[in-house]
C-alpha positions in Angstrom: 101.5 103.2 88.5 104.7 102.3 89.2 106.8 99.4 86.7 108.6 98.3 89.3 107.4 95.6 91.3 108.1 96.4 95.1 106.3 97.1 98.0 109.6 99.8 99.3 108.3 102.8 100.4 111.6 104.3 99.5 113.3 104.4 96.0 116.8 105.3 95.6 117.9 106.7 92.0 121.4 108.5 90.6 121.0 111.0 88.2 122.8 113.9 86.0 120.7 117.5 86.5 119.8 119.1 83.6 120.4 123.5 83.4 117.1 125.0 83.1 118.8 127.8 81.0 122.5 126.2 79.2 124.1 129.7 80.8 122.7 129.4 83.9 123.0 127.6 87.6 119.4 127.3 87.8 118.1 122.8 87.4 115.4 121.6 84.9 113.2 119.6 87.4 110.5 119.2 85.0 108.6 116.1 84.1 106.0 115.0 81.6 103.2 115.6 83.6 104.2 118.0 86.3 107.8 119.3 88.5 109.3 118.8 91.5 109.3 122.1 93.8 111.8 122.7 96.4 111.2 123.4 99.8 113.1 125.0 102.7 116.8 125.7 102.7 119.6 123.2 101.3 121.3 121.9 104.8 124.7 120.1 105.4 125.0 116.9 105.9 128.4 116.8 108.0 131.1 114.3 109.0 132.5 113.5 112.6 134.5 116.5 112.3 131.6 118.5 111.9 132.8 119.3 108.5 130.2 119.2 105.2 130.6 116.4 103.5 127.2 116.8 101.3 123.9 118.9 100.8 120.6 117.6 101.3 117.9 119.2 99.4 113.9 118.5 100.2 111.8 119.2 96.7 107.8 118.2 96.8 106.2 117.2 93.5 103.3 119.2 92.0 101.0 117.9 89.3 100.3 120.3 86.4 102.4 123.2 85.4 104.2 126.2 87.7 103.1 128.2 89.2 99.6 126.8 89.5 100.6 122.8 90.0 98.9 120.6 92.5 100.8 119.4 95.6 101.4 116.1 96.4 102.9 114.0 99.5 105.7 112.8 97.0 109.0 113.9 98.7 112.3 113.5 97.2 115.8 114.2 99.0 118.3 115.4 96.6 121.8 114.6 98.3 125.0 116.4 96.4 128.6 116.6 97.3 130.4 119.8 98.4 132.9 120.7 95.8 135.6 120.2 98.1 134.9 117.1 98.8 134.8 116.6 94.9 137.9 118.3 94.3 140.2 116.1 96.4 138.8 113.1 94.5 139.8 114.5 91.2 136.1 115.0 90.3 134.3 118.2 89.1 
């Protein structure tokens, strides 16, 4: 059950990514009582220019533990800024 009072349907939230592994690329998307999966390819999100300006990410929650979790209809969109786009804001 959710502490926040609100009858959204959506949620927006900004948070740092944990490394799964501190020498890899690979993200820690673990929680206490299961992990969020991802699904399908990572797909640009562009400007009027057709450029990429972001990533969009689709992951599905699973209860339980990998490989063997339990699906649920909990989607999350992980959005993420190109790194040019980061670079010409001075931002890494």
């Amino acid at each position: 059950q959710s502490r926040l009072k609100s009858r959204d349907r959506q949620w927006y939230f900004f948070s740092a990514l944990d490394k799964k592994y501190e020498t890899g690329w690979r993200r820690n998307r673990a929680t206490g009582q299961g992990y969020w999966k991802t699904t399908g390819k990572d797909r640009a999100v562009c400007r009027s220019n057709r450029s990429a300006a972001s990533m969009k990410k689709t992951l599905v929650y699973h209860f339980g533990r990998a490989p063997r979790g339990e699906r649920t209809n909990w989607v999350m969109h992980e959005y993420r800024l190109v790194d040019e786009s980061l670079g010409r804001h001075g931002l890494q």
